[in-house]
KOLGU-863771 format. One record per residue (C-alpha): chain; residue in three letters; z, x, y. Coordinates in steps of 0.02 Angstrom, whole numbers, padded with zeros to 5 digits. Layout:
BEGIN
('A'; 'ALA'; (Z; X; Y))
...
END
This chain:
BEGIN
('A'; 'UNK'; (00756; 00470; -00936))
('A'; 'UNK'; (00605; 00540; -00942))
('A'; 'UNK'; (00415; 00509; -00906))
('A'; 'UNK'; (00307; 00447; -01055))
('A'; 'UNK'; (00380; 00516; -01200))
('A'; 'UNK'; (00364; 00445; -01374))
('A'; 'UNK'; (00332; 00257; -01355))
('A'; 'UNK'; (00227; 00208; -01186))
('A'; 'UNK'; (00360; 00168; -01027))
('A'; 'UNK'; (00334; 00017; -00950))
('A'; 'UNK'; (00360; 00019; -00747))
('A'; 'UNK'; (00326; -00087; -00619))
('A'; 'UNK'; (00339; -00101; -00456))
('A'; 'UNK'; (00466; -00214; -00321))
('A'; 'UNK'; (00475; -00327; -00233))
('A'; 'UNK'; (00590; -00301; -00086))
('A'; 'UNK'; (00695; -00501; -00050))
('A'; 'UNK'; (00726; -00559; 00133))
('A'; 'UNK'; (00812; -00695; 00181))
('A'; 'UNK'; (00779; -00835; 00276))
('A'; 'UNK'; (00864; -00711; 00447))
('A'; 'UNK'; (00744; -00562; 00379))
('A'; 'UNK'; (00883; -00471; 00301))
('A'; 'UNK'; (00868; -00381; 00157))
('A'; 'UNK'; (00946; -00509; 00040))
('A'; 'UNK'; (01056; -00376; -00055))
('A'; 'UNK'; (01121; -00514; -00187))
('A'; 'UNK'; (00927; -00541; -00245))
('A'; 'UNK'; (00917; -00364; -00255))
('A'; 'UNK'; (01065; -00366; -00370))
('A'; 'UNK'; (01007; -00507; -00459))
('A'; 'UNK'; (00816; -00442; -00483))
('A'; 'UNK'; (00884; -00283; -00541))
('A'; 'UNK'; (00960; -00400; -00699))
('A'; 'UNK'; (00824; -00462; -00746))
('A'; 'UNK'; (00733; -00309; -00760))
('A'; 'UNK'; (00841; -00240; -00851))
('A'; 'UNK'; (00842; -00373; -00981))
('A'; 'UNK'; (00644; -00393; -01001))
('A'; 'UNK'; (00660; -00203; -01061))
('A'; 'UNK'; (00596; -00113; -00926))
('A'; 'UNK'; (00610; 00064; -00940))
('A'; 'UNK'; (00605; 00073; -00749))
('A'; 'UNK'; (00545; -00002; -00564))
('A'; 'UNK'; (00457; 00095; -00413))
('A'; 'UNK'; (00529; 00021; -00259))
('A'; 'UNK'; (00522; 00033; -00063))
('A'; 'UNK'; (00318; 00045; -00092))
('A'; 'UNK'; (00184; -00062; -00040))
('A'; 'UNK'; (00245; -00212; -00138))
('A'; 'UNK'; (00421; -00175; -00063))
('A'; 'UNK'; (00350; -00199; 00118))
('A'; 'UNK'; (00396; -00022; 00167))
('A'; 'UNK'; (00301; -00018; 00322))
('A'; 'UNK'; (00435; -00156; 00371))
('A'; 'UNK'; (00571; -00051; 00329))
('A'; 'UNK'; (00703; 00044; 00433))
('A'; 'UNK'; (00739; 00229; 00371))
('A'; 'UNK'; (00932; 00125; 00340))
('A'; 'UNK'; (00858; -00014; 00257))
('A'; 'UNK'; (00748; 00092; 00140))
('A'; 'UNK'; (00922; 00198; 00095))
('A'; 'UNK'; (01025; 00029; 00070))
('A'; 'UNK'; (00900; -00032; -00056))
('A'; 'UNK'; (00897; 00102; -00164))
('A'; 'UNK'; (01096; 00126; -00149))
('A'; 'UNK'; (01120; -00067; -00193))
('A'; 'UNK'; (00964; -00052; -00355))
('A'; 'UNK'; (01040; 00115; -00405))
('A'; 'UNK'; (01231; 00051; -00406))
('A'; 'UNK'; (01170; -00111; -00488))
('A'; 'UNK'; (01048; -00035; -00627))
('A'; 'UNK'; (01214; 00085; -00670))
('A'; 'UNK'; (01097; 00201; -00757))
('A'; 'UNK'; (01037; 00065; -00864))
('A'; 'UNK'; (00841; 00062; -00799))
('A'; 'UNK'; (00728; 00222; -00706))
('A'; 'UNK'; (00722; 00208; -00525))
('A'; 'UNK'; (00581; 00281; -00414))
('A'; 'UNK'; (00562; 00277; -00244))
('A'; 'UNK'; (00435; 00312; -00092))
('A'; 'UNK'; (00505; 00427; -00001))
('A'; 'UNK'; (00360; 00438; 00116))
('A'; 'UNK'; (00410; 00445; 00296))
('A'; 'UNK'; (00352; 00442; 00484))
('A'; 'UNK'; (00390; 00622; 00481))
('A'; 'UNK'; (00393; 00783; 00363))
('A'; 'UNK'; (00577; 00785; 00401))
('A'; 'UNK'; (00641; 00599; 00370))
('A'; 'UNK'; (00541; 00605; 00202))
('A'; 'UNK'; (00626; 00776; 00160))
('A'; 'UNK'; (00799; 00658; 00208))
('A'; 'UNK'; (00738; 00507; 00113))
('A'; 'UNK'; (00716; 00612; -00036))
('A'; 'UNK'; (00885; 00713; -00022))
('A'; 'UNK'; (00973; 00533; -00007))
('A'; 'UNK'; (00889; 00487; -00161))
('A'; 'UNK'; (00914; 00645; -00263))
('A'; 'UNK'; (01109; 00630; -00208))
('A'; 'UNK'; (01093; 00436; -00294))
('A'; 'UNK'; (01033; 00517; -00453))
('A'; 'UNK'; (00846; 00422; -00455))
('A'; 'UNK'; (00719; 00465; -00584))
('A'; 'UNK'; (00611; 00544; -00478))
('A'; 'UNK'; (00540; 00513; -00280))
('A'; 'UNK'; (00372; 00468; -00254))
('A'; 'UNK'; (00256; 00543; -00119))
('A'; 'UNK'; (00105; 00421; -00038))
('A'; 'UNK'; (-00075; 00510; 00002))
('A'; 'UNK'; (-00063; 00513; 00195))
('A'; 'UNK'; (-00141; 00369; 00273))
('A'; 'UNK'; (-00163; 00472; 00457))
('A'; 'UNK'; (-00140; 00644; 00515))
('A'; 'UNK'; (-00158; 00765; 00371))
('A'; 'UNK'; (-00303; 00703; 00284))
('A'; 'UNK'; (-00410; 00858; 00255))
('A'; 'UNK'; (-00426; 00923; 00064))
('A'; 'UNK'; (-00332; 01073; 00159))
('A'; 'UNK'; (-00186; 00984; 00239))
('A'; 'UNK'; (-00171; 00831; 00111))
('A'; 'UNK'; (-00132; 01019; 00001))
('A'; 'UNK'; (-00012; 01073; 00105))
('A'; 'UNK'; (00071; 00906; 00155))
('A'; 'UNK'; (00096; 00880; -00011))
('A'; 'UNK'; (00144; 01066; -00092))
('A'; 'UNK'; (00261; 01083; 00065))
('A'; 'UNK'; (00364; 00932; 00027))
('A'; 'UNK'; (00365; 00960; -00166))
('A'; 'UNK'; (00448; 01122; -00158))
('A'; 'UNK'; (00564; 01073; -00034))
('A'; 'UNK'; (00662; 00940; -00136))
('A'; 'UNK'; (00730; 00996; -00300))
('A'; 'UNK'; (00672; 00817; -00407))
('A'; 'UNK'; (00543; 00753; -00505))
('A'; 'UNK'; (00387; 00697; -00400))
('A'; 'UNK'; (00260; 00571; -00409))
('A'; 'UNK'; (00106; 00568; -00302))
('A'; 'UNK'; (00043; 00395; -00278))
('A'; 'UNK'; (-00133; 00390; -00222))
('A'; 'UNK'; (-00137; 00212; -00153))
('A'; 'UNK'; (-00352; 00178; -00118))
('A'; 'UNK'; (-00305; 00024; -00050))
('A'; 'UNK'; (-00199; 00077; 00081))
('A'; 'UNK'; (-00245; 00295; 00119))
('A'; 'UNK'; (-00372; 00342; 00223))
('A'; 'UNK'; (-00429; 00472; 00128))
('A'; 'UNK'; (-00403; 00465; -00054))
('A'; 'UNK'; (-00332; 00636; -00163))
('A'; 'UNK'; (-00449; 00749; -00174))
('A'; 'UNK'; (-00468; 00802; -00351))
('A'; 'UNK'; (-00463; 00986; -00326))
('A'; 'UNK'; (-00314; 00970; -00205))
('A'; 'UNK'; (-00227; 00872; -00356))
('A'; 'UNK'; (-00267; 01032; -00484))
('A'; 'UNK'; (-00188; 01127; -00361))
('A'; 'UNK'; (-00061; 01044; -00376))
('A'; 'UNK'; (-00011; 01022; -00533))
('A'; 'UNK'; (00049; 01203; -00530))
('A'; 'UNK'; (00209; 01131; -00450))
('A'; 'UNK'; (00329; 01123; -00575))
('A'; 'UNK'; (00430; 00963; -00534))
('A'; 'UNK'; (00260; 00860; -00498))
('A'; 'UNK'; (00259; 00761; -00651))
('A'; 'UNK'; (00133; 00600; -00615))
('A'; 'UNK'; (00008; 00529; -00520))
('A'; 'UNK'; (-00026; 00325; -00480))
('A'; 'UNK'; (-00186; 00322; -00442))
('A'; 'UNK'; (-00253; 00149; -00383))
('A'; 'UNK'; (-00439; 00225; -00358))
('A'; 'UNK'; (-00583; 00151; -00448))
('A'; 'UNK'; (-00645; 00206; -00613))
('A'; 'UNK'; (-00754; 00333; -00566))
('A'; 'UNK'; (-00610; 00421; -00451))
('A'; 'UNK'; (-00481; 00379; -00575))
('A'; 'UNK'; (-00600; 00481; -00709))
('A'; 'UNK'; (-00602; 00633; -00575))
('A'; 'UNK'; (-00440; 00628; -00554))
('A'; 'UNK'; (-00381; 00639; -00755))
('A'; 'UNK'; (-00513; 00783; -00757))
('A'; 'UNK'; (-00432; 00887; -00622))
('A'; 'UNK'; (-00247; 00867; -00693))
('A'; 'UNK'; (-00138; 01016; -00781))
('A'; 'UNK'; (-00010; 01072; -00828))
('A'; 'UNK'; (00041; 00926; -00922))
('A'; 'UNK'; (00049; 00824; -00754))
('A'; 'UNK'; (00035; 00609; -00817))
('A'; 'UNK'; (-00102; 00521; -00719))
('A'; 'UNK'; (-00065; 00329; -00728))
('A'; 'UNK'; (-00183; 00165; -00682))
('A'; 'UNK'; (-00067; 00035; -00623))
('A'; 'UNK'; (-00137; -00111; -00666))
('A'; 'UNK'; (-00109; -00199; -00840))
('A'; 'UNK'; (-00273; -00272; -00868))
('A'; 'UNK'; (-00339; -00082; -00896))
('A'; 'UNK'; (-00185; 00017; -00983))
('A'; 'UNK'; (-00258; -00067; -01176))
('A'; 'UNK'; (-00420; 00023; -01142))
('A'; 'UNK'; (-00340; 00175; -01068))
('A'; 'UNK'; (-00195; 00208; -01192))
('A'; 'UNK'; (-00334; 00201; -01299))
('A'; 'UNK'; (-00478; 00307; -01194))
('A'; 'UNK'; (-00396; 00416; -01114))
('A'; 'UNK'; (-00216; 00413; -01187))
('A'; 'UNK'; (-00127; 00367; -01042))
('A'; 'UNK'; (00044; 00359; -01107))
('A'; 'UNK'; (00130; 00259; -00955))
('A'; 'UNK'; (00102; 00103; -00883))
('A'; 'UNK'; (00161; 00148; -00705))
('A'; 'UNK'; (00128; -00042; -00653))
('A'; 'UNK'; (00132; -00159; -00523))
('A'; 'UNK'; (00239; -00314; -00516))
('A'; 'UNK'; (00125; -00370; -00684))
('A'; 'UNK'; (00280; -00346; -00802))
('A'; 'UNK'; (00414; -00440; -00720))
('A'; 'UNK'; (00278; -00578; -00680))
('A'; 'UNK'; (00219; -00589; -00863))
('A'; 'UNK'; (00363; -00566; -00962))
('A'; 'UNK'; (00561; -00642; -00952))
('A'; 'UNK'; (00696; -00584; -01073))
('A'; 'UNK'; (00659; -00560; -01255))
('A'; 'UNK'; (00476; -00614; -01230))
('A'; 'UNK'; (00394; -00455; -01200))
('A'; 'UNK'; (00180; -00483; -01231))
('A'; 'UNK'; (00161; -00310; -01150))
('A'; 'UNK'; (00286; -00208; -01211))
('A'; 'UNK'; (00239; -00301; -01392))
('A'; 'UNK'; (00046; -00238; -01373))
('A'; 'UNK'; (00109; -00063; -01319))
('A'; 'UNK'; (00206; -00048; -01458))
('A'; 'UNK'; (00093; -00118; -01595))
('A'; 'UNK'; (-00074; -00018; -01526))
('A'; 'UNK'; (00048; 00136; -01509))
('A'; 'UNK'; (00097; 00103; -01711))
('A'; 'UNK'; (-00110; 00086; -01752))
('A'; 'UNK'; (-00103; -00093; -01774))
('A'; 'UNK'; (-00263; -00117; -01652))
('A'; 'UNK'; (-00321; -00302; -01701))
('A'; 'UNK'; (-00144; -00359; -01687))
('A'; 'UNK'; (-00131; -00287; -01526))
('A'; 'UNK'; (-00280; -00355; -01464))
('A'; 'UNK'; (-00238; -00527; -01488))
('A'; 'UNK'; (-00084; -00518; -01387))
('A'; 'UNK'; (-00167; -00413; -01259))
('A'; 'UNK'; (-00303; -00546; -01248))
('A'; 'UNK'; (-00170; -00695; -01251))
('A'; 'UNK'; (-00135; -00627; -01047))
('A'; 'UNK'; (-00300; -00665; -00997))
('A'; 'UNK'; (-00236; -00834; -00918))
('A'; 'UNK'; (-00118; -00745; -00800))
('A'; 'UNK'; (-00214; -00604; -00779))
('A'; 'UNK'; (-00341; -00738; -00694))
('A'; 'UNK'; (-00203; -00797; -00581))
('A'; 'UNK'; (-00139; -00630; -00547))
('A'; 'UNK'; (-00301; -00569; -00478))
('A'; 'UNK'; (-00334; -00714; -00381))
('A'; 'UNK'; (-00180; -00732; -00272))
('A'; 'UNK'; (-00124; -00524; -00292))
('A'; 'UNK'; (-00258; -00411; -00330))
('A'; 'UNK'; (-00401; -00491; -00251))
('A'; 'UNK'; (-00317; -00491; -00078))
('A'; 'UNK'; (-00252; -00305; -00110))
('A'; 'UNK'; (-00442; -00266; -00118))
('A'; 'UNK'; (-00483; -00328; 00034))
('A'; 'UNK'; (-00356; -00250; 00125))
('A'; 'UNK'; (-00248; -00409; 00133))
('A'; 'UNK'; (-00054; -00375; 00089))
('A'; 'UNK'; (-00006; -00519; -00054))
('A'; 'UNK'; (00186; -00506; -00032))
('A'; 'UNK'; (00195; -00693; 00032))
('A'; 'UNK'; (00104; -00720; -00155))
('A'; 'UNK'; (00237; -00601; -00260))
('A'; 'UNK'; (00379; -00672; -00187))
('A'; 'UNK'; (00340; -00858; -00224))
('A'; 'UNK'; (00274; -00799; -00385))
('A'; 'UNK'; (00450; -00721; -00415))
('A'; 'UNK'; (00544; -00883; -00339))
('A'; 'UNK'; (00459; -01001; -00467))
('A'; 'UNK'; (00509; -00890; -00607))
('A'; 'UNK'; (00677; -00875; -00567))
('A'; 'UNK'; (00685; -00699; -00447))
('A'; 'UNK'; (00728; -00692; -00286))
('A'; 'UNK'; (00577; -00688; -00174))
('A'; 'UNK'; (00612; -00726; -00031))
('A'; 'UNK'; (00539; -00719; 00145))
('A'; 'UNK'; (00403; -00598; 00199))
('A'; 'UNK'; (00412; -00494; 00374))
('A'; 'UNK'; (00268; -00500; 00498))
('A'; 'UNK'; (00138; -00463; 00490))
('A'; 'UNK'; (00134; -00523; 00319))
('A'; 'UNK'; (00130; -00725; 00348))
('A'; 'UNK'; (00207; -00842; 00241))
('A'; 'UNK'; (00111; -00944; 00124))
('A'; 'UNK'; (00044; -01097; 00190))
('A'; 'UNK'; (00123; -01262; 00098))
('A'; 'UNK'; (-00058; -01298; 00029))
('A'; 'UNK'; (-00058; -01117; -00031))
('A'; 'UNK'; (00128; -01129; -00117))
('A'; 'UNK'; (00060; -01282; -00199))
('A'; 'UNK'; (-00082; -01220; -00252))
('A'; 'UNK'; (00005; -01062; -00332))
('A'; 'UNK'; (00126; -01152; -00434))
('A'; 'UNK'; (-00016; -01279; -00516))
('A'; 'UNK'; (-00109; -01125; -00546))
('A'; 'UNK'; (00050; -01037; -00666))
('A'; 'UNK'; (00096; -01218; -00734))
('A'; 'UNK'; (-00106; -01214; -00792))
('A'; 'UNK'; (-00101; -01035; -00854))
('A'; 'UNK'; (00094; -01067; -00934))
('A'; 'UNK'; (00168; -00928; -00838))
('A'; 'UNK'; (00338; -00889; -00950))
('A'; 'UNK'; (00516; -00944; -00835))
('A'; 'UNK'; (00446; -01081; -00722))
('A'; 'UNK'; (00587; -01170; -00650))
('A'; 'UNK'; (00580; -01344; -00619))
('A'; 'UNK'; (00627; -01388; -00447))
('A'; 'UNK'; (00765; -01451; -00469))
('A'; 'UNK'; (00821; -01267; -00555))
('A'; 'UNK'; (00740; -01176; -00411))
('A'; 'UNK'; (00856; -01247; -00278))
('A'; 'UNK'; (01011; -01234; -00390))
('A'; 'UNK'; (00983; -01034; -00409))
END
């Protein structure tokens, strides 16, 4: 499976479920994986920041990518952060991946020690030509304390498995950053409210998402992949309509999600009850993510029964899965 070729891929990234004892809940895992597969996903991006991987146990993070990859059965890419406390547990992490037979492993900016243009470099290179896989970079703004430095990035991109970077910067970086690639390297805005403009700006020809397209779409109905694919075929007007028809979740997305992501304020608790109304295992958060508040769950669930958010369970359904 490869990386943006011919139609637009659709990614986003996972959740990772808890249960009510904090364990990973490995039969929502099993169960997400599913549904993912049937909305038409051509792959996820687990153990990242919407996977809680700071809570995470070196195990744990290789137990959830053995249960996704043995579930998915080759039937949906699989990325993973491979990021670790230490050069040599995220050279393991990425072996133990390789071995599973992901799509490729995805390297974080550093958030603390190397964070010079000249050690984020060789950070970076080092690990890349270690592990024999495709790489992804993901340049995370909201969580690195120094974002990718453009010129390190062109640097690079001489690597010859490096084959994308997530970049959650804003526009201006994001603009720097397409600049400085080569080398046919993909450099992919996450979020779904901007990929119309940019497949049709800049050509970005991958949607390497956050949860947006598990959250927005269920089964055969598909509004992104539908907009992809007409905009992709040159039917622009069409495609505008259906882009525009998302603007109702997009609202709620940003307020309970993106908003908080901004301001440095992790929205798991927000995800996973999003994903429990819909039919997903959520599940429970680990500190020091807090739960949301029953006000808060509330408040969440009137505001996707306002915007019609597609697979609301009633409650009745919501106990019974």
């Amino acid at each position: 499976m490869g990386i943006g070729q011919n139609i637009p891929e659709i990614w986003a990234a996972i959740h990772t479920p808890f249960d009510s004892s904090g364990a990973i809940d490995e039969a929502g895992v099993r169960r997400n994986v599913r549904h993912y597969i049937a909305t038409g996903l051509a792959g996820v991006f687990c153990n990242g920041l919407i996977g809680e991987v700071w809570s995470l146990t070196l195990q744990e993070r290789k137990r959830v990518i053995e249960v996704i990859t043995d579930e998915a059965g080759g039937r949906v890419g699989i990325s993973v952060v491979i990021s670790g406390p230490s050069v040599e547990e995220t050279i393991d992490l990425g072996e133990h991946a390789r071995r599973l037979g992901v799509s490729h492993a995805v390297l974080m900016v550093p958030t603390s020690g190397p964070r010079s243009p000249a050690q984020q470099f060789a950070y970076l290179h080092d690990i890349c030509a270690r592990l024999e896989m495709p790489i992804v970079i993901f340049n995370a703004r909201t969580a690195a304390g120094s974002p990718l430095d453009p010129g390190v990035f062109t640097q690079l991109c001489s690597l010859p498995n490096l084959k994308l970077l997530k970049t959650t910067g804003n526009a201006a970086e994001n603009a720097a950053l397409r600049l400085a690639a080569r080398n046919g390297v993909l450099v992919s805005d996450p979020l779904e409210e901007n990929f119309f403009a940019n497949m049709q700006a800049e050509g970005q020809s991958i949607l390497y998402a956050d949860p947006e397209p598990y959250l927005y779409q269920r089964g055969e109905f598909r509004p992104i992949a539908e907009y992809v694919a007409l905009l992709t075929a040159g039917r622009t007007e069409e495609a505008a309509r259906i882009y525009a028809s998302l603007a109702p979740q997009r609202i709620i997305f940003n307020k309970w999600i993106m908003d908080p992501l901004k301001r440095g304020h992790m929205p798991n608790a927000a995800v996973k009850h999003w994903c429990d109304l819909i039919g997903l295992a959520g599940g429970a958060v680990r500190s020091p993510v807090t739960p949301l508040s029953a006000a808060e769950r509330r408040e969440l669930e009137a505001d996707l029964i306002a915007c019609g958010a597609p697979g609301l369970l009633s409650a009745a359904d919501r106990i019974s899965s």
